[in-house]
N, C-alpha and C positions, 0 to 999 in steps of 0.2 A: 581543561588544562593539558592535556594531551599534546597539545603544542609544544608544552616544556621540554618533551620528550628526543625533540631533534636538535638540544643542548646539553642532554644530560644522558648519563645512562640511567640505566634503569632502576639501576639501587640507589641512586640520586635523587630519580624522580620521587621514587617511592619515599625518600626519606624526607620529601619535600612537602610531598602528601600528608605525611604523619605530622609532620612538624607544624604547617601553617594553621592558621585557623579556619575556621567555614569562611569567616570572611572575609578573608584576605585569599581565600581560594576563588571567594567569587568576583572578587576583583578580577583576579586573573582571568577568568573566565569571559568579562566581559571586557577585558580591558588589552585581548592578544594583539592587535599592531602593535600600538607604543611601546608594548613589553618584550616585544619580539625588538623592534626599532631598537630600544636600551639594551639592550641584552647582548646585542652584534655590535652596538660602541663598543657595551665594559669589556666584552672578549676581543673586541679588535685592541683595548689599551691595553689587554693582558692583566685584566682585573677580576679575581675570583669572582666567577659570578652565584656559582654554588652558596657562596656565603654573604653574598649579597643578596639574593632570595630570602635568604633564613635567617637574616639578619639585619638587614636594610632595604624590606622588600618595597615599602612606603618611596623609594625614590624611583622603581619601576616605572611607578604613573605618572609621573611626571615628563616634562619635556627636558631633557639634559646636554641639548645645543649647548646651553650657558657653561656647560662644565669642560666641555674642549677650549673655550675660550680662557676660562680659569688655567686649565693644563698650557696651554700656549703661553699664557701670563705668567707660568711658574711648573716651569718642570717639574721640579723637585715634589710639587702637590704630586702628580702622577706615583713617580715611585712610597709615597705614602699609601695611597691607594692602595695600589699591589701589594704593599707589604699588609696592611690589616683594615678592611671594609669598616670598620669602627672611625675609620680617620675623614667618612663622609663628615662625621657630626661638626668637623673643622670648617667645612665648608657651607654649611649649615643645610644638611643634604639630612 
């Protein structure tokens, strides 16, 4: 997971560490493109990504092409987003 590392600081990471479980660590582990790939969207939309690790890490592995087209469809979904990672469940993310 050391990858996480050129997104986060270091007290991030670590708090990322403590927080996940084994296996949602070894997702990550085995799962660095796509999760790198996701991760440079939510921060290109300006979407907490810190709390979408540790809170809605499950939409990492996924393919989330579909979710630019959602935000295209409906701005206003985006500043949801930004304001609280919980407002995936909206989208059924």
């Amino acid at each position: 997971m050391d990858y996480l590392k050129k997104f986060f600081t270091e007290q991030e990471y670590l708090q990322i560490k403590q927080e996940l479980s084994e296996e949602t660590q070894t997702l990550f582990l085995t799962s660095e493109k796509k999760v790198c790939e996701n991760l440079n969207l939510l921060k290109h939309l300006n979407i907490n990504i810190l709390n979408v690790i540790l809170y809605k890490s499950n939409i990492l592995f996924d393919n989330l092409e579909f979710l630019k087209e959602k935000i295209l469809q409906d701005p206003q979904l985006l500043v949801k987003l930004q304001e609280d990672v919980a407002n995936f469940d909206t989208i059924s993310l």
